[in-house]
C-alpha positions as CSV (number, residue, x, y, z in Angstrom):
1,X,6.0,9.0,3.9
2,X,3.1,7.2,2.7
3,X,-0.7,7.1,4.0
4,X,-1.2,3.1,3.5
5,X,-2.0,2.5,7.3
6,X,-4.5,4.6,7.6
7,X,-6.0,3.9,4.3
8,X,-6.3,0.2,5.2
9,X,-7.5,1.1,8.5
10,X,-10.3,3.2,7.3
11,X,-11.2,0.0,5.3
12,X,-11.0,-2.2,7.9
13,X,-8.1,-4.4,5.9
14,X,-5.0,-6.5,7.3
15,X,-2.1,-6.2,5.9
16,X,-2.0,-9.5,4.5
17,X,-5.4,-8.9,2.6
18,X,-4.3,-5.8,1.2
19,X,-0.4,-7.6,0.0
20,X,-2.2,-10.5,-1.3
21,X,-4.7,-8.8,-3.6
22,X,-1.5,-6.8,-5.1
23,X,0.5,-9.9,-5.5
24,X,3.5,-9.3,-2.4
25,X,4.1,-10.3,0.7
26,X,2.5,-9.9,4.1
27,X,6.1,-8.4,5.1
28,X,7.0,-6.3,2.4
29,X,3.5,-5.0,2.7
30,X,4.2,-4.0,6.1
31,X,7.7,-2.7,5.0
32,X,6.2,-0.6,2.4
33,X,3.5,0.9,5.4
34,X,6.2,1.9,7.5
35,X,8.3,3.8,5.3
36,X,11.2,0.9,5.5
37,X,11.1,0.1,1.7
38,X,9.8,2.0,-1.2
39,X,7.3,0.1,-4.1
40,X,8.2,0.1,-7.6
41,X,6.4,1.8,-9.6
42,X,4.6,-0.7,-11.3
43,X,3.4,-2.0,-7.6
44,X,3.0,2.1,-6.5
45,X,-0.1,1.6,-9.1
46,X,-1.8,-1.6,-8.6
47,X,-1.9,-0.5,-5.0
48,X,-3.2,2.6,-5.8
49,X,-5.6,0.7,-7.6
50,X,-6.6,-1.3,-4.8
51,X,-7.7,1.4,-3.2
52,X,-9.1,3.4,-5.9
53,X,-7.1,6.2,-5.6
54,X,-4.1,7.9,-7.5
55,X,-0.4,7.6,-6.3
56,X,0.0,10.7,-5.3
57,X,-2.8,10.8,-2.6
58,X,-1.1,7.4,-0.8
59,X,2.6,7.9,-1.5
60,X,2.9,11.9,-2.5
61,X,5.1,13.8,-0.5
């Protein structure tokens, strides 16, 4: 499980802004928030970039 929606909610975000700054779709994005599909690794760390925080706080078990 994976924090993302709450994290962009605290930012005020959509989804889409949040998938295009990391270079996916607004779908996958939304995929990724609800648990359906896990992010490469590579894409695990720009979006903990994004939000300025490590991989473990967003996608840590």
């Amino acid at each position: 499980m994976n924090n993302l929606k709450e994290l962009r909610i605290k930012k005020n975000l959509k989804q889409r802004e949040v998938a295009e700054a990391v270079g996916i779709t607004t779908s996958y994005y939304g995929m990724i928030e609800l648990g359906k599909r896990e992010p490469s690794l590579e894409l695990a760390l720009r979006i903990s970039r994004y939000f300025g925080l490590k991989i473990e706080d967003i996608f840590g078990q």
